[in-house]
N, C-alpha and C positions, 0 to 999 in steps of 0.2 A: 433288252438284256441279252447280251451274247454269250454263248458258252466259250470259256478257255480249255484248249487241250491241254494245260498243262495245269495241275492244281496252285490258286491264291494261296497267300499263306493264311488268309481267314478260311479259304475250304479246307485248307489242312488240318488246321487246329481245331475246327467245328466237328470235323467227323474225331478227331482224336480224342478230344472232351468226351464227347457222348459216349464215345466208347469206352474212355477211361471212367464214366459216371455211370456207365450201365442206363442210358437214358435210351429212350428209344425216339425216332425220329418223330411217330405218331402222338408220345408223352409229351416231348416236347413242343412239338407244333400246338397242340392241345393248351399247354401251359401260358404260351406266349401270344398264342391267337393270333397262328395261320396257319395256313392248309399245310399238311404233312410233303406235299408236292413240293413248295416253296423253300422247305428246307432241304429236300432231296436235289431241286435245283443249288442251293447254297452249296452243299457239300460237292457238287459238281464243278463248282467253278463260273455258279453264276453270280456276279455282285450283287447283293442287295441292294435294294431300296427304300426300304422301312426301318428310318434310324431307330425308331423305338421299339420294333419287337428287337433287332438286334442288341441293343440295352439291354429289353428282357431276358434276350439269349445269355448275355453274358453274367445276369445274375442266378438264372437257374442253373448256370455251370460254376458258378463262384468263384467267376475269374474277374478281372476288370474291361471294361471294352479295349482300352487298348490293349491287352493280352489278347484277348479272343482274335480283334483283329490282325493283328503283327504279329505277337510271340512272343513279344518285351513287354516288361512293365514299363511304366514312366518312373522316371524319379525326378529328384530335383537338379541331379547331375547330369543326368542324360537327358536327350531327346529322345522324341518319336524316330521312327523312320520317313522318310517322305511318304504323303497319301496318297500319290502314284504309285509307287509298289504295295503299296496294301491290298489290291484287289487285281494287281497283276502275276500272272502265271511267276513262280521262284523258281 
């Protein structure tokens, strides 16, 4: 897992969530069961690896994973963005 100098837009949106939920990093980690470290790497610009606390991430923030991860929703009109930029520096 390498760190990016520049923030993903899932560590963009991860730290903004939380901060717009008033969650705390240790709440979180807690909630979703992984170490507070793990998400302090996440909001860094490290990609995860665990699709499913990410799921859980994105339900204790009450967004959808694709939101969490990109910024967009899905619809039926639009696509995703490519999964290449999801977890590269924006």
């Amino acid at each position: 897992m390498a760190k990016s100098k520049l923030s993903s837009p899932f560590a963009k949106n991860l730290s903004a969530l939380l901060e717009e939920r008033g969650i705390t990093v240790r709440d979180a980690a807690r909630k979703i069961g992984v170490s507070p470290s793990t998400i302090v790497d996440w909001k860094s610009g490290v990609s995860p690896t665990d699709y499913e606390a990410v799921r859980k991430l994105s339900r204790l923030l009450g967004v959808s994973l694709c939101y969490l991860l990109t910024g967009f929703e899905e619809s039926a009109t639009s696509s995703p963005p490519p999964i290449s930029s999801v977890f590269e520096p924006g």
